[in-house]
N, C-alpha and C positions, 0 to 999 in steps of 0.2 A: 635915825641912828647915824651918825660920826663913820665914815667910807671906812676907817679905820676898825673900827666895832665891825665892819660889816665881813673885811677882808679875813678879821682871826674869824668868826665864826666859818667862812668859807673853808679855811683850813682845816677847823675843829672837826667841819660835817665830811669832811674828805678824809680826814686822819678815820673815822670810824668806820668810812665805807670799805680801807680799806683792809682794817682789822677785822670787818663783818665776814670780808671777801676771804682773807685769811684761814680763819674759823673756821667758815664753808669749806673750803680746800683739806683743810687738816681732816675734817670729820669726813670727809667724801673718801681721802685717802684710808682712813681708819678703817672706815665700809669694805673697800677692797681688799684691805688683809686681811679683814675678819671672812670675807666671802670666802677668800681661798681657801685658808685656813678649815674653814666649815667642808668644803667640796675635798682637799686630802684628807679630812679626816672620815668624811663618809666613804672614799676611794679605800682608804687601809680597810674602813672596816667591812666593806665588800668584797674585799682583795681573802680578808679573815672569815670571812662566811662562806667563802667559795672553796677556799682550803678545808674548812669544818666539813662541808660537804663533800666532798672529795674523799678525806679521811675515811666520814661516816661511810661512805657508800662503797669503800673496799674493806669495812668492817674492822675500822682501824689500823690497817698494817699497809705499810710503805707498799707500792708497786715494785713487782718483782723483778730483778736483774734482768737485762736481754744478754744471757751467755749460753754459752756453748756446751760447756762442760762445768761441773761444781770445782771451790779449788778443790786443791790437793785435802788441806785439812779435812773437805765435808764428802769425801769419797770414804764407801765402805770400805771396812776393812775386812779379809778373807777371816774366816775362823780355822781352827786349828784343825789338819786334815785336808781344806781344800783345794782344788787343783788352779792356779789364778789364769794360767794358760795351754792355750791348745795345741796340740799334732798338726802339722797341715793335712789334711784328709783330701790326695788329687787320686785320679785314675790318668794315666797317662809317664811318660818319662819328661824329668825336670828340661830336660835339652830339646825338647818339642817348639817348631816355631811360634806357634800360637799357642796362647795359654786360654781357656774358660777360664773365668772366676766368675762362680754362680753363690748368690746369697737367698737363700730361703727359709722357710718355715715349712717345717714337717705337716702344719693342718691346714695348709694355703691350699687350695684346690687346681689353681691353676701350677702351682709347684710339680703336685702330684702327677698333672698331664706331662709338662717338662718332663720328669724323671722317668716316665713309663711309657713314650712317645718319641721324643725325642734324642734325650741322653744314649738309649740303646741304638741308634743308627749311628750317633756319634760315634760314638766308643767303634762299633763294627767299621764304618768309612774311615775313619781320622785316627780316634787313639791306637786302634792296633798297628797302624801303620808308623806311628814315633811321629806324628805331624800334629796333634796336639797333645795338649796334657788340658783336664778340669780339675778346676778347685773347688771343693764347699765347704762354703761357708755358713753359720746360724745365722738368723737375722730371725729371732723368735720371738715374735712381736704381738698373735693373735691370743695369748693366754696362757693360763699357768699348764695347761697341757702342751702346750709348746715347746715350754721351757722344760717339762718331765721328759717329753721325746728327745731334744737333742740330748739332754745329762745323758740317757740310757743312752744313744748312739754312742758315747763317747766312752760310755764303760762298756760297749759292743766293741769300741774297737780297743782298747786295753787287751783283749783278745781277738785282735787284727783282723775282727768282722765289722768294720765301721760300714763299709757301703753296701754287705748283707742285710745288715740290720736298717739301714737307710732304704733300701728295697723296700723289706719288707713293711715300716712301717706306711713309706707312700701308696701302698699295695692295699693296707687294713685304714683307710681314710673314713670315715663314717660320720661326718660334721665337726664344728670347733665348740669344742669344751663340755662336748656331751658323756665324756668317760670310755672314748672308742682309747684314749689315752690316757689311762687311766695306772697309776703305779702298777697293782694289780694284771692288768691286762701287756702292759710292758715289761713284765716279769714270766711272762706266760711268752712272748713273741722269741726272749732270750731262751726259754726252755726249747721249743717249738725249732732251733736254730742250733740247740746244742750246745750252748753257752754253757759255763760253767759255772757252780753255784756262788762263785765271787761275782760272779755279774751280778747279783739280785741283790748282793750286801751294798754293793757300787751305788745302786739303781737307790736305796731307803738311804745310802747315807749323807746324797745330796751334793757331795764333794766338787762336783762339775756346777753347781748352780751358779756362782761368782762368772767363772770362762766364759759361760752362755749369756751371760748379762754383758759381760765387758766387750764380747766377739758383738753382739747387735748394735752397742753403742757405739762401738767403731763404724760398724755399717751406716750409722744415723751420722755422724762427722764426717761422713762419705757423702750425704744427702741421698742416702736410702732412704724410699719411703712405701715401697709397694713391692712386692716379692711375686715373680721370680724379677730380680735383677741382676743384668750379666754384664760383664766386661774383660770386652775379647781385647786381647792386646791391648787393655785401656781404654776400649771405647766401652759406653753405656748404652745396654738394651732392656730397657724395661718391659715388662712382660713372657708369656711363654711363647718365645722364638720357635717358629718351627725347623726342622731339617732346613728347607729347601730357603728359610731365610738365612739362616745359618753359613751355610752352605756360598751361599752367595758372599759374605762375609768374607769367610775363612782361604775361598780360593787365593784370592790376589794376595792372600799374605805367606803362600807359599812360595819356597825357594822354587824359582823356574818360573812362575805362571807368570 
């Protein structure tokens, strides 16, 4: 073969190797986007199986808001007749250095001990002397007999027996939600105290039910969570304080000491 003949085919076999070469690269690239391609599409649809499940597994409904309170719009509305706020119910005079602010439930047991224990030394050491004053407050949290007791306190005190009847019913404790609170029997406490027979309409017509709801959810915006909780001058004591811790408390916040 002619060096000539020999030189074009040397071109001809190189022109092809490197259109071979070529090819090979386009198809290898092709590979890789299709790889991807395949790997985000099985990624969304893992991404959608995970959400499917999710979904399924809170029974189709969004997870619920982390708030505080509902808005304005999904807050009940009072009905016609009831009372939306309450009396401040203290024993003590307003101008007392130290204030109690005591929040409880009427069928709390350790409540019960506070008020039939404690409160009464108070009152004898401190409030008769104008050096504190206690507030109470609902915080009626253990059942619908909770909420029947304070309403009744609070048409106890419409005739200016609120912390008679508070007495009495810390006094008539007999477990929670057994019917020791029972309408019935809270009608019988008012008679027993000499209430008058507007108490008992007070007590069926429910009018304080909203107050008692609104006063505990205050207390829960407070991060009330367990009753008795007190706060003395603003400080926070959970649980039933005795005198002698009390006591210890209440001195240093007297004028003088």
């Amino acid at each position: 073969m002619p060096p000539s003949a020999t030189r074009a085919q040397r071109r001809r076999d190189a022109r092809r190797q490197r259109s071979s070469a070529q090819s090979a690269h386009a198809t290898h690239a092709q590979q890789i986007r299709s790889s991807r391609a395949q790997i985000v599409g099985a990624a969304a649809v893992a991404v959608l199986a995970t959400a499917a499940l999710i979904w399924a597994g809170n029974g189709g409904l969004s997870a619920p808001a982390a708030t505080t309170t509902p808005p304005a719009s999904g807050l009940p509305t009072a009905t016609p007749g009831q009372v939306t706020t309450l009396s401040e119910h203290a024993r003590g005079t307003a101008a007392a250095p130290v204030t109690i602010e005591e929040w409880a439930d009427f069928q709390c047991p350790a409540c019960g001990q506070f008020a039939r224990l404690t409160v009464p030394q108070l009152v004898t050491r401190y409030v008769a002397q104008d050096q504190v004053r206690i507030v109470y407050r609902h915080f009626s949290f253990l059942g619908q007999e909770s909420r029947w007791a304070a309403e009744a306190a609070e048409c106890a005190g419409e005739q200016g027996k609120f912390f008679e009847y508070h007495d009495k019913l810390y006094a008539s404790q007999a477990g929670e939600n057994r019917g020791a609170f029972s309408k019935a029997n809270l009608k019988r406490f008012g008679t027993e105290l000499g209430l008058g027979q507007g108490f008992a309409a007070c007590v069926d017509s429910g009018r304080y039910a909203q107050a008692v709801r609104d006063q505990t959810a205050s207390g829960q915006a407070r991060g009330i969570d367990r009753t008795p909780t007190l706060f003395v001058n603003g400080t926070k004591i959970e649980g039933a304080a005795t005198f002698e811790q009390l006591r210890a408390i209440i001195e240093p916040l007297l004028p003088g000491r």
